[in-house]
Backbone as a printed PyTorch tensor [residue, N CA C, xyz], in Angstrom:
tensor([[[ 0.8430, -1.1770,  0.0000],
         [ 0.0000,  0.0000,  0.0000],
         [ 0.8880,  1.2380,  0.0000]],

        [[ 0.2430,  2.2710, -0.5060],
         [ 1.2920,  3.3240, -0.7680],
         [-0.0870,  4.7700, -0.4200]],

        [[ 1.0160,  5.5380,  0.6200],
         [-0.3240,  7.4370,  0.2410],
         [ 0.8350,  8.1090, -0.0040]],

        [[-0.0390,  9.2150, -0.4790],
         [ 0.9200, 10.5070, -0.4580],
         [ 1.2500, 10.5120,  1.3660]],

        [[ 2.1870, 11.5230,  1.4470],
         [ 2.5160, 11.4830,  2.5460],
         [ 2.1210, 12.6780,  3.4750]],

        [[ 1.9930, 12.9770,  4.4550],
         [ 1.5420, 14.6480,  5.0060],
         [ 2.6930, 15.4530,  4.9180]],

        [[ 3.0520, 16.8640,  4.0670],
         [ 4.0170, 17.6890,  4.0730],
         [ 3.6380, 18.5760,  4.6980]],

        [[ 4.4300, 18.8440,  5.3530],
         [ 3.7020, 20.1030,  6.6700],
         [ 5.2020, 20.9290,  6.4870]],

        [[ 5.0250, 22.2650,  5.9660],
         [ 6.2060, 23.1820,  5.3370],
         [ 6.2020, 24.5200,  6.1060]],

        [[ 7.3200, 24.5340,  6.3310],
         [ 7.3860, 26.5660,  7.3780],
         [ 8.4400, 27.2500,  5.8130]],

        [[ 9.0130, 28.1920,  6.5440],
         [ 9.9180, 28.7930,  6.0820],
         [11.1640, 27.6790,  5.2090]],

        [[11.4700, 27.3320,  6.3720],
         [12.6200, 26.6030,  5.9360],
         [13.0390, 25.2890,  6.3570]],

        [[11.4870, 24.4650,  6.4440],
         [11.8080, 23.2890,  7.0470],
         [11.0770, 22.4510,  5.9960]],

        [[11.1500, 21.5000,  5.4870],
         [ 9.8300, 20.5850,  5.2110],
         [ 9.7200, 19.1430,  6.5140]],

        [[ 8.5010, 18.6800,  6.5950],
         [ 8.7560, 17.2460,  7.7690],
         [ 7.4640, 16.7290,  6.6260]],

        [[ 8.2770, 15.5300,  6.7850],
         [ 7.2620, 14.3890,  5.8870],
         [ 7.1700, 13.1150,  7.3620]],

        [[ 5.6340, 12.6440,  7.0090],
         [ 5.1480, 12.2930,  8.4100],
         [ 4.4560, 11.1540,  7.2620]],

        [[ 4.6560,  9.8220,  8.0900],
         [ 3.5770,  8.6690,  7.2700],
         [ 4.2380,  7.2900,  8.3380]],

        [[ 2.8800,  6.3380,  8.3080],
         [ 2.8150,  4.8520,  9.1540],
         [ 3.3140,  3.9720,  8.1910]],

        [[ 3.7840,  3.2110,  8.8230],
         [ 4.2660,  1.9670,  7.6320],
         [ 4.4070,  0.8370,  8.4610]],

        [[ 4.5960, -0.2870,  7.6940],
         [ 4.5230, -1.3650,  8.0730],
         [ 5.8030, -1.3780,  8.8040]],

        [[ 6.0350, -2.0460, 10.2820],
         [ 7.1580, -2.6980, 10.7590],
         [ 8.1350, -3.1900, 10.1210]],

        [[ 8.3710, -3.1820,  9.0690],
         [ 9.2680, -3.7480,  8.2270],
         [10.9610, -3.4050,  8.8280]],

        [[12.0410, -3.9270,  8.4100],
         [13.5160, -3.1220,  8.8660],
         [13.9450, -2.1920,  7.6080]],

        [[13.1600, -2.8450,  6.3620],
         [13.9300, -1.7150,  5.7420],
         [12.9730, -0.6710,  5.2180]],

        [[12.0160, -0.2750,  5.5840],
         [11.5610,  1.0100,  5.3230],
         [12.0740,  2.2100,  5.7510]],

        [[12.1440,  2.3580,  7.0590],
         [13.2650,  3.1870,  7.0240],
         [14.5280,  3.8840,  6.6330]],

        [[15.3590,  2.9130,  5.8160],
         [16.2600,  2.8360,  5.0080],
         [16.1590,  3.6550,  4.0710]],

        [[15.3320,  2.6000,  3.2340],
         [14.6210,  2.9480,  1.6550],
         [14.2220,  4.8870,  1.9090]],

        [[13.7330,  5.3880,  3.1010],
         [13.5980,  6.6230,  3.4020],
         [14.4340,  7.9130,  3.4360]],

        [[15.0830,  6.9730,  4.2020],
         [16.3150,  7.8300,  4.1580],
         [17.2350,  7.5810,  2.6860]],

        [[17.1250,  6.6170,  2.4480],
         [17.7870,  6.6490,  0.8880],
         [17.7660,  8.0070, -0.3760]],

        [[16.4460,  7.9720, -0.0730],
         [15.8990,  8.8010, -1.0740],
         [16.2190, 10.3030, -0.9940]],

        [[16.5350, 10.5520,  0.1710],
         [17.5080, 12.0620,  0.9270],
         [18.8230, 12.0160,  0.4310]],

        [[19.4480, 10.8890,  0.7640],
         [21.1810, 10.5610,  0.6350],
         [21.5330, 10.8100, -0.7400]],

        [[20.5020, 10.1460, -1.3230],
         [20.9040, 10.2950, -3.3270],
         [20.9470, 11.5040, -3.5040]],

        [[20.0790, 12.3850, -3.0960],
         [20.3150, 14.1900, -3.3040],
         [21.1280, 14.7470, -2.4960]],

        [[22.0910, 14.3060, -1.8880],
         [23.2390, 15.1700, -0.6700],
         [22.1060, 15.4460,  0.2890]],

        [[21.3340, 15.3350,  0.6170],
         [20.6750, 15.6490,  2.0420],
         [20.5840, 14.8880,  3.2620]],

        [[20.7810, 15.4500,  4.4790],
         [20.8870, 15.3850,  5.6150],
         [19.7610, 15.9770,  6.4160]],

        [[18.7230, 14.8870,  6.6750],
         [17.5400, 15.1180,  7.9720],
         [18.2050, 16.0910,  8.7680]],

        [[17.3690, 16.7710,  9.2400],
         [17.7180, 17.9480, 10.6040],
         [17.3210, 16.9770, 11.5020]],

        [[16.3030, 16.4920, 11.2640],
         [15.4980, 15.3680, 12.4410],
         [15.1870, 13.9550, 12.2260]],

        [[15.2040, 13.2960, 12.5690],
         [14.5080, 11.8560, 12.2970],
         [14.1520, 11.1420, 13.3270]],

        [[12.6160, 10.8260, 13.1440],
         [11.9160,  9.9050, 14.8080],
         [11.5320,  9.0660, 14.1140]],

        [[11.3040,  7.8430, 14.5710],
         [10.2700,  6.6420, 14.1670],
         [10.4300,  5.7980, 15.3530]],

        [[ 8.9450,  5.3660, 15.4750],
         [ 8.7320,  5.0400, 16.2760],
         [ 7.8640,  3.0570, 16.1290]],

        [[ 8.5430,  2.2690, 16.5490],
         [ 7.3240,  0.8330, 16.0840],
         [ 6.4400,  0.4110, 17.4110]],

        [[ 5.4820,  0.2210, 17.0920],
         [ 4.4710, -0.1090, 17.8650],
         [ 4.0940, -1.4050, 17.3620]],

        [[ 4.1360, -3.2140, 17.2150],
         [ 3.7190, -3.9530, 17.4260],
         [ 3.7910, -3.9770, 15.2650]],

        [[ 2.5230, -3.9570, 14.6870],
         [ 3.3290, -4.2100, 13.2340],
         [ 3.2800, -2.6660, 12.3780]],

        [[ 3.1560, -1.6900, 13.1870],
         [ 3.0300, -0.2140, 12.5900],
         [ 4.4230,  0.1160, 12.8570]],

        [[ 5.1340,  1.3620, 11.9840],
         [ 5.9020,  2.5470, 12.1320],
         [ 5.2910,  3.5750, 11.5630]],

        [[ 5.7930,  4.4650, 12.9660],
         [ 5.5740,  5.7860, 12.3860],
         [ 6.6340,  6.5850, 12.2850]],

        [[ 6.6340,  7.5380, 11.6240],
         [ 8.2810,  7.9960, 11.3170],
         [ 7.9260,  9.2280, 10.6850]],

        [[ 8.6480, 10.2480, 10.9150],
         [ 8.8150, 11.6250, 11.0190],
         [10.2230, 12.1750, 10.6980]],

        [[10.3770, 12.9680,  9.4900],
         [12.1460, 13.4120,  8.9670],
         [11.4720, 14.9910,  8.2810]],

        [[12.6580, 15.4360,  8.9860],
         [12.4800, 16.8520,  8.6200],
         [13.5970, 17.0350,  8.0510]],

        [[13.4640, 18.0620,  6.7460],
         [14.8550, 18.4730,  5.8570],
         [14.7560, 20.1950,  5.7570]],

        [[16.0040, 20.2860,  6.2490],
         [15.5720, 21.9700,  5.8070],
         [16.3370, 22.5300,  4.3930]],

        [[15.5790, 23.8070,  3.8100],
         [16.2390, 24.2490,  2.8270],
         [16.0000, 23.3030,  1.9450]],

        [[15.1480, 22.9750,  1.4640],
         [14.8100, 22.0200, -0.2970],
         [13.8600, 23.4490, -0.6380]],

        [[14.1320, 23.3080, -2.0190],
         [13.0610, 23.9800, -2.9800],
         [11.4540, 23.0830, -2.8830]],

        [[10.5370, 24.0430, -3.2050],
         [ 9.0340, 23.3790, -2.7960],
         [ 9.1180, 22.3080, -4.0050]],

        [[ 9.8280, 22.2300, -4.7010],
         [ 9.9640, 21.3780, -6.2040],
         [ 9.9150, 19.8890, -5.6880]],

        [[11.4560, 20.2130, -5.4590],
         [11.7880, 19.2650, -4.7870],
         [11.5130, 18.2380, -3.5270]],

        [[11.0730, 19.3250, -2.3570],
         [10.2180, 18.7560, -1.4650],
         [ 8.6280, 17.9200, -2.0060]],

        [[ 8.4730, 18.3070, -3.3560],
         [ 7.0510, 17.2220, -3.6030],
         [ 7.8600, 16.0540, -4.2310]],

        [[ 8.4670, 16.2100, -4.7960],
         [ 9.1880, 15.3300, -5.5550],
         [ 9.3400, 14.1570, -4.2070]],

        [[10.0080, 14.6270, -3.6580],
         [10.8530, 13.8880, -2.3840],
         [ 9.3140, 12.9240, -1.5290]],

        [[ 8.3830, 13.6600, -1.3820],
         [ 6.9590, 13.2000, -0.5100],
         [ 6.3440, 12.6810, -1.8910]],

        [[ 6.6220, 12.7520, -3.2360],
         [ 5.8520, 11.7230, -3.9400],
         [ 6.3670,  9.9100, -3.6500]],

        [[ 7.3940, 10.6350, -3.9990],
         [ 8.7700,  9.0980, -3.6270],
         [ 8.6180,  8.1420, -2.9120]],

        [[ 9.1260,  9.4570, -1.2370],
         [ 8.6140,  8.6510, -0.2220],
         [ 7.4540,  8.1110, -0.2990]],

        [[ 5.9240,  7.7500, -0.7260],
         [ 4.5830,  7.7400, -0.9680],
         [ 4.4730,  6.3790, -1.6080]],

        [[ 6.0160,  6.2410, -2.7180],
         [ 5.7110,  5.2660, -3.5860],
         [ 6.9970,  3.7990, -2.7650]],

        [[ 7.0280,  4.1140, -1.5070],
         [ 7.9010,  3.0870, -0.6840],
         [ 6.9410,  1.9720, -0.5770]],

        [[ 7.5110,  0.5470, -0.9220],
         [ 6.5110, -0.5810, -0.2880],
         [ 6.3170, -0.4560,  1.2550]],

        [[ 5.2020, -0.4940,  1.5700],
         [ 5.1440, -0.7080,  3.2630],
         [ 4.3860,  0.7090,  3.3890]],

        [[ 4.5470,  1.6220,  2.8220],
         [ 3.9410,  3.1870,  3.3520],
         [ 2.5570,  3.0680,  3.5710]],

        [[ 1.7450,  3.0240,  4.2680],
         [ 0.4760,  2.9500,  4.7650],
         [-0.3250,  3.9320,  4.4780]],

        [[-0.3320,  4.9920,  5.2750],
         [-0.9960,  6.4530,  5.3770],
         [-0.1240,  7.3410,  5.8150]],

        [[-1.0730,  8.6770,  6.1780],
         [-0.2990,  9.8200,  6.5760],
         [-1.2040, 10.2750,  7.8140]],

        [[-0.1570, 10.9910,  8.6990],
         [-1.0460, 11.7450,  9.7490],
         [-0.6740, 13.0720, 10.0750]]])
C-alpha cells in the first residue's frame, strides 16, 4: 500500500510524516531517497508499535519542487500505509 505522505512546510523546514509497516527496511529505503540528493535530515523519529511505524524526517532548505518530488517518492515506498 502506498499514500501521499503529510508535508507540513514553514519557512525553511519541510517534515514528511507517514505509518508503515514494521518492516527493517523502510526506514532505510527513506532515508535513501535524501542521501541520493546530498541531504541530511535535521530530524529523524520513528517510532514501532507492534506491526506499525511511524516515522517523522524533517529536511531543511529544499526547494518546494523538490520537497514534492521527495513526498511523492517517499509515498511510492513498499510498506507506506498512510499519513497523519
Amino acid at each position: 500500500m502506498s499514500a501521499v505522505l503529510a508535508l507540513k512546510r514553514n519557512a525553511s523546514t519541510v517534515r514528511y510524516c507517514f505509518e508503515a509497516d514494521a518492516e527493517p527496511g523502510v526506514l532505510p529505503r527513506a532515508l535513501e531517497l535524501l542521501a541520493k540528493r546530498g541531504l541530511v535530515p535535521a530530524r529523524v523519529f520513528a517510532h514501532a508499535d507492534a506491526d506499525l511505524l511511524s516515522v517523522e524526517i524533517e529536511v531543511a532548505g529544499l526547494a518546494p519542487e523538490v520537497a514534492d518530488h521527495v513526498g511523492r517518492c517517499l509515498g511510492e515506498i513498499v510498506g507506506v500505509r498512510q499519513t497523519f
